[in-house]
Steps between C-alpha positions, in 0.01 A plus 500: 500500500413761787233431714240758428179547651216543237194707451225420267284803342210308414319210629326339202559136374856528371579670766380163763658299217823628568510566910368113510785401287757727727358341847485154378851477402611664827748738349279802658351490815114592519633789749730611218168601261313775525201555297271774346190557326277784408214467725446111544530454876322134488741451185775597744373282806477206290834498354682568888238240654640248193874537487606711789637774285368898658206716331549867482280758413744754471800551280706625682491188736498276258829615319688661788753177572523327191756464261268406220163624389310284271207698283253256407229698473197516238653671180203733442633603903833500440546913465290549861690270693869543359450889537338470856824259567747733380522746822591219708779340309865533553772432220616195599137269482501301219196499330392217329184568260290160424187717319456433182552728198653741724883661437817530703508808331144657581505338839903733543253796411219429712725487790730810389803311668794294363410182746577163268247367392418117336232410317378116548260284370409151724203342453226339735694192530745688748261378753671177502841575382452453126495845367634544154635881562617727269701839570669791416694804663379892447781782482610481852564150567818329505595180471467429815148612561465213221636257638330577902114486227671165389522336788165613635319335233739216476335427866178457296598351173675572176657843428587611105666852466389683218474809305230722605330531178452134525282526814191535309576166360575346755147618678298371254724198509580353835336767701120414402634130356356336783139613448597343155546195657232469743310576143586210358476279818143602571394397124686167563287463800202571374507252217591238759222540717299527217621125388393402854848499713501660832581846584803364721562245249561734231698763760758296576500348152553854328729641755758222442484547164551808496787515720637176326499704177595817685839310609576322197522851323699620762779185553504417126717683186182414279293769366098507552414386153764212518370371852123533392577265183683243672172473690256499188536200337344427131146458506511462903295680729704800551542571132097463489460746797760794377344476156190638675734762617619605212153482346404813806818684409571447870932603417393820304230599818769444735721694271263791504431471892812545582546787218195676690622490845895649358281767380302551795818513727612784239180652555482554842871635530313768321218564680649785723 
């Protein structure tokens, strides 16, 4: 892929997620990043002072050399900053939209241009190169604007192309899944401080566990419910602790979690 310097509209937590993920693996220089907020200058200091990457105030700077121009601002901000962006742009940027909710298709009419445009969705885990990223293209993309968003987030974990209807989905999904997780990781460590293990104990306990199970759904043809039996044996401990489970509904509140958080995705695409 072409070597393209990048520019990042927004400077909130996906945002770090994703230029940590970049500089760690060494595909992008620090010098190659530019980035921009709103009015955060500390935000801005921090971020240079941590990775090396530049801090811009304004646009203008921030967008002038780069190839590609990744949006990850605040939804609800999403109309101010693409509008105040589209002055600046030329037609051959690539922009590459990682808001949620938001269209290819109002983001093409914000900016009033035919610049290509893909629309991504990484996760928080791009920090350390384990993003599970979803994408899709807008009107003016080709193929290879697909691919050059491929291999970007390949640099910072898995990459699934999809349909862009399926983006809501795949917010409430993968894009908010690791809250999910940290969910369920907190409760477990709760209850095992609460049975008198150590904090650190039950850290490095849970995390094992959980990336033990993450792995064996990953490297195995098994599904979920098959692995999860050949665990709970008959009258065994596990069997004793997912009937408690079942007894919370804890499958039909995940079920509905991540029902409310496809609908919230749809919800803010609709806020402008």
């Amino acid at each position: 892929m072409k070597k393209e310097k990048i520019a990042f509209i927004g400077a909130g937590a996906m945002a770090e997620a994703i230029l940590e993920g970049l500089t760690k693996t060494n595909r992008w220089h620090p010098s190659e990043i530019t980035v921009k907020n709103r009015n955060n200058n500390e935000r801005l200091k921090a971020l240079q002072d941590k990775y090396g990457v530049t801090g811009v105030n304004a646009i203008d700077d921030a967008i002038k050399d780069a190839g590609i121009i990744i949006l990850a601002v605040k939804p609800k901000d999403a109309l101010y900053a693409v509008k105040g962006l589209a002055p600046f742009i030329n037609k051959e940027q690539l922009l590459i939209s990682v808001m949620a909710g938001i269209s290819t298709e109002k983001i093409t009419e914000w900016i009033a241009k035919k610049n290509p445009v893909i629309r991504a969705m990484p996760n928080t885990s791009a920090s350390i190169g384990h993003s599970a990223t979803a994408l899709s293209k807008g009107a003016y993309a080709s193929e290879t604007h697909v691919q050059t968003s491929i291999e970007l987030f390949k640099t910072i974990g898995t990459v699934t192309h999809v349909a862009e209807e399926k983006l809501h989905i795949v917010t409430g999904l993968s894009g908010s899944g690791p809250a999910y997780v940290y969910y369920i990781a907190e409760a477990m460590q709760k209850a095992a401080e609460e049975l008198n293990l150590s904090h650190e104990e039950a850290k490095t306990l849970i995390s094992q566990t959980l990336l033990g199970a993450s792995l064996m759904l990953k490297h195995t043809t098994e599904s979920p419910i098959s692995l999860r039996k050949k665990v709970t044996s008959p009258g065994g401990t596990t069997e004793a602790g997912i009937d408690k489970l079942d007894q919370y509904h804890v499958q039909d509140a995940f079920s509905a979690c991540i029902k409310r958080a496809v609908k919230r995705s749809e919800e803010l695409g609709n806020i402008h």
